[in-house]
C-alpha positions in Angstrom: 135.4 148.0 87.3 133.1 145.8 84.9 133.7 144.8 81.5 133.7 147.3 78.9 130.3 146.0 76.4 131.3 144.8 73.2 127.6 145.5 72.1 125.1 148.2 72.5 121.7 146.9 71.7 119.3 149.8 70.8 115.8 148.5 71.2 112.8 150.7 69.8 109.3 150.5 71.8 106.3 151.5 71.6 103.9 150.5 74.0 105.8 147.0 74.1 105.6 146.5 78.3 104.0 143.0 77.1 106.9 141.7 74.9 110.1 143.7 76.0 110.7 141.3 79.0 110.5 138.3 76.8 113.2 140.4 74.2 115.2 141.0 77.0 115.4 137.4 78.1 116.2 136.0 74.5 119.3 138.7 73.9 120.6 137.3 77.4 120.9 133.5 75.1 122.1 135.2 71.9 125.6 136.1 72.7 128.4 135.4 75.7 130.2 138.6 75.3 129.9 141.7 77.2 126.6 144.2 76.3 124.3 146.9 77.1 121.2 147.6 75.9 119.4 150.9 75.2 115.8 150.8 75.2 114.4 153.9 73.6 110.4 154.0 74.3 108.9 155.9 72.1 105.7 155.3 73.9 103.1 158.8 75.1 103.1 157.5 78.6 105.0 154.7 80.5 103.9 151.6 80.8 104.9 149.2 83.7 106.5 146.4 82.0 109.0 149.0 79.9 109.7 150.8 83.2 110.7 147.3 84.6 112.4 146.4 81.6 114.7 149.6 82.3 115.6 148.8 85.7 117.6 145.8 84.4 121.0 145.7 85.0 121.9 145.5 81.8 119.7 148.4 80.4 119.0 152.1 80.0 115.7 153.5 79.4 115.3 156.8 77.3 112.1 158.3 76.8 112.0 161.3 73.9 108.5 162.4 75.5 107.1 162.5 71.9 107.5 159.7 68.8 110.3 159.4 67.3 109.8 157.2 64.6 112.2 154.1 64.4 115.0 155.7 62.2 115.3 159.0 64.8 114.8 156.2 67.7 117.9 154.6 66.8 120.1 157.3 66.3 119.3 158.5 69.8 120.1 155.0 71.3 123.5 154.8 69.3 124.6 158.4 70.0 128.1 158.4 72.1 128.0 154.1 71.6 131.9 153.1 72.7 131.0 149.5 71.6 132.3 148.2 68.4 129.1 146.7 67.6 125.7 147.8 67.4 122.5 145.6 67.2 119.9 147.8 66.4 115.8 145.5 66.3 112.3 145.8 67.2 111.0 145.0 70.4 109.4 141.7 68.8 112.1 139.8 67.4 113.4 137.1 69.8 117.0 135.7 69.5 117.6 131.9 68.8 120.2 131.2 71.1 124.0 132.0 70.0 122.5 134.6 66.9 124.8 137.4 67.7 126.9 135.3 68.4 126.3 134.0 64.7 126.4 137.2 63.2 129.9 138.4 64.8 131.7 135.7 63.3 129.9 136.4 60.3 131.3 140.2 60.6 134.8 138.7 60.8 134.8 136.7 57.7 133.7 139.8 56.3 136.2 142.7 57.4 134.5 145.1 54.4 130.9 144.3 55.8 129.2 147.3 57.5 125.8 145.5 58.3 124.8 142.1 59.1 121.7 140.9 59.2 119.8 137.3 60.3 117.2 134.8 59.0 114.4 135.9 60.1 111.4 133.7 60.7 108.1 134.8 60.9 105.4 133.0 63.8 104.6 130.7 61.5 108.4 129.6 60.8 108.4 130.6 57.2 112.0 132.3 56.4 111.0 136.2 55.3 112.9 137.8 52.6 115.1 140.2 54.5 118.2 140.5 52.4 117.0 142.2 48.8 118.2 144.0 46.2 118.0 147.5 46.2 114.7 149.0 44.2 115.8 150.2 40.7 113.1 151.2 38.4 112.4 148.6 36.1 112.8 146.1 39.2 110.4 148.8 41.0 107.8 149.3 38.6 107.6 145.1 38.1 106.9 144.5 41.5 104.6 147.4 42.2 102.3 146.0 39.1 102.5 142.4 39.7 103.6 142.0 43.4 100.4 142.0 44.8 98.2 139.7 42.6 101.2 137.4 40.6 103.8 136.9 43.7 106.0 135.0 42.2 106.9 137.5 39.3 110.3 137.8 38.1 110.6 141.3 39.3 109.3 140.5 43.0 111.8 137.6 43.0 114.6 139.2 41.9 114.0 142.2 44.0 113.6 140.1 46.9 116.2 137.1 46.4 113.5 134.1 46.7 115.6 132.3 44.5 117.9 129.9 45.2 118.3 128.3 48.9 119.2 130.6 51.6 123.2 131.4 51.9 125.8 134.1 53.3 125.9 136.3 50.9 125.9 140.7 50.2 122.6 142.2 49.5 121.4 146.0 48.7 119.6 146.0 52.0 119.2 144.6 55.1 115.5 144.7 57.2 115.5 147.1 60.1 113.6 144.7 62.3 117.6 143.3 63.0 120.5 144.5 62.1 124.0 144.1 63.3 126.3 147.0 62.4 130.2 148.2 62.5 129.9 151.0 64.8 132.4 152.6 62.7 130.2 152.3 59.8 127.1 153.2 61.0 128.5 156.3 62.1 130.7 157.3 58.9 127.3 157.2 57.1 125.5 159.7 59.6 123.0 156.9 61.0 119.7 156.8 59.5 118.0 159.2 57.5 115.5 161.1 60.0 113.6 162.1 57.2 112.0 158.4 57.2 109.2 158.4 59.9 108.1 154.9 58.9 109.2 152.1 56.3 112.3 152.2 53.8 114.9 154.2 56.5 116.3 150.3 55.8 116.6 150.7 52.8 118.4 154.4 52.6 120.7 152.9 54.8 121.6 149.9 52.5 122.1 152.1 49.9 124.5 155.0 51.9 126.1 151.7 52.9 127.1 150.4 49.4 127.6 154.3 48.4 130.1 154.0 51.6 132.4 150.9 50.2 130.8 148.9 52.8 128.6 145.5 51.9 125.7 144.8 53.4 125.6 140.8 54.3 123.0 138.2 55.2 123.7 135.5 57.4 120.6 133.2 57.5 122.3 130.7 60.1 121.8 133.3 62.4 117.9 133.2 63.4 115.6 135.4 65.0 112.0 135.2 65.0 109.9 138.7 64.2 106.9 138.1 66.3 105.0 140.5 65.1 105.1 138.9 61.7 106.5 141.3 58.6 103.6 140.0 56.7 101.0 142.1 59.0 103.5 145.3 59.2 101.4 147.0 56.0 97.9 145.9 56.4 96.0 148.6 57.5 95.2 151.7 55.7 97.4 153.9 57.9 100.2 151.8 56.9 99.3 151.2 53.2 99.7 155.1 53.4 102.7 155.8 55.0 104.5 152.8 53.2 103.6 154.4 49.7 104.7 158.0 51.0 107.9 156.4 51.9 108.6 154.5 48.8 107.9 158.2 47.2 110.0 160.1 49.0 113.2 156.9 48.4 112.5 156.8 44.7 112.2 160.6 44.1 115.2 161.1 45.7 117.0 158.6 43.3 116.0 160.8 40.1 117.0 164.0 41.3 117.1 167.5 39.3 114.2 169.5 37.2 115.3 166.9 34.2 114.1 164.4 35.5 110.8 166.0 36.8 108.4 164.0 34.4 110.1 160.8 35.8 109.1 161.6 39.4 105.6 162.6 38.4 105.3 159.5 36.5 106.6 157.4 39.7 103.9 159.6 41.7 101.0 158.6 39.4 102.0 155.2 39.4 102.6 154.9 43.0 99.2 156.8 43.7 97.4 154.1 41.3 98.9 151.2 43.3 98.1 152.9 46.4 94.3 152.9 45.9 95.0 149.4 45.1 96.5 148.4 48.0 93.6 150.6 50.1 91.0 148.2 48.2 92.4 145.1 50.1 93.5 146.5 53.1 92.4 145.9 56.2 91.5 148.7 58.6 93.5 149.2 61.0 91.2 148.1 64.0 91.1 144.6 62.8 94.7 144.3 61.3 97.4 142.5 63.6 99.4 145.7 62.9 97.2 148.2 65.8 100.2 149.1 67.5 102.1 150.2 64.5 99.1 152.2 63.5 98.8 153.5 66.4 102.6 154.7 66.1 101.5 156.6 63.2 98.3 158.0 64.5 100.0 159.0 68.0 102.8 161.2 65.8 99.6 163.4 64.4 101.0 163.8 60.7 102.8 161.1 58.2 106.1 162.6 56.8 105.8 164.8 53.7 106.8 163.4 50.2 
């Protein structure tokens, strides 16, 4: 009989036969206890290095036979998990050796902590903000204004915790690229909000975390690096446009009730204005670094609804 996993990894692909192996490889270095992984393509056809990937011993290949989107992904990879821990990434983060590892011990310094996430590096080394507040609406409406031209504003750094050298600590929110989760609290807050096609499901989560009693907690001395680069993620148009339907639907949903009505029209007319802002210096998505992500969107046929 083998070893029961401590771990069920739930990997989300989509067309990722280049990298997956590579993902694979690093997870095998992160951690000496027992794991499986669940690679959920979401993917219109099979490619060869996925289907390889999926004949590891180690692995399971599911394949929806439509998109998902990451959120819906994950759920299906975590449904009927006997593990205690979930790690739950992108197919192009790669594991510094020991990082789950890292994060596990992390988890049990922290018996209230529901989710744990990593330092996370982008290609270029530089430490990405992962671990931020969660958006209220005077932090919100700073950032959307100044982020983009001013980015070291007082809202953007507060919002996302650039100040200050990197340390264990709780946070609003975790990013979805890498997360290591209780099982047990992943599950008492229903997994992620389907409703999220693409961009803030992380943060819903954070927040039905903390509404849950449970902390969210960075742990930058456990490192992964995000090849893909978070900085690319929302360059081109198709992802300017999801990202601002997304932040939208989050923020609506915080000022519920025909009260507060004007307030959500007023967060749609401002989030419309820095929308065609952000389409003015966006790439297209043909020459941005983020193609396959576009092509995520484009593959699904509609964006979610606001």
């Amino acid at each position: 009989m083998g070893v029961e996993p401590e771990i069920r990894v739930v990997v989300v692909t989509f067309r990722s036969g280049e990298i997956i192996g590579a993902f694979l490889d690093s997870l095998a270095k992160a951690t000496t206890r027992a794991y499986e992984v669940v690679i959920v393509d979401n993917s219109p056809k099979l490619d060869a290095g996925t289907g390889a990937a999926g004949e590891r011993p180690e692995a399971r290949l599911l394949r929806p036979g439509r998109n998902l989107g990451y959120g819906s992904a994950v759920n299906r990879g975590a449904a009927g998990a006997g593990a205690p821990w979930l790690v739950i990434s992108n197919a192009d983060i790669a594991f510094q050796p020991g990082a789950l590892d890292e994060l596990i011990a992390a988890a049990r310094r922290w018996p209230g902590g529901g989710a744990f996430g990593p330092g996370i590096t982008n290609p270029d080394g530089a430490l990405y903000p992962s671990a931020r507040d969660l958006p209220s609406l005077g932090r919100g409406i700073g950032h959307a204004l100044f982020g983009w031209c001013w980015p070291t504003n007082p809202w953007t750094a507060s919002y996302r915790r650039e100040r200050g050298a990197p340390r264990e600590m709780t946070a609003g929110w975790l990013s979805g690229s890498c997360q290591l989760l209780r099982r047990e609290a992943f599950e008492a807050v229903g997994g992620f909000d389907e409703s999220y096609f693409m961009f803030m499901e992380d943060v819903d989560l954070g927040r039905r975390i903390r509404a849950a009693s449970w902390q969210s907690v960075y742990v930058p001395t456990a490192v992964v690096e995000h090849l893909g680069g978070h900085s690319t993620k929302r360059s081109s148009r198709r992802m300017v446009v999801a990202h601002h339907r997304s932040m939208f639907r989050y923020l609506s949903r915080q000022y519920p009730g025909p009260g507060r009505a004007p307030l959500r029209l007023l967060l749609g007319v401002g989030l419309g204005a820095r929308l065609l802002l952000a389409l003015a210096f966006a790439k297209d998505s043909a020459g941005a670094k983020a193609t396959r992500s576009a092509e995520l969107l484009a593959d699904r046929g509609t964006t979610p609804g606001t």
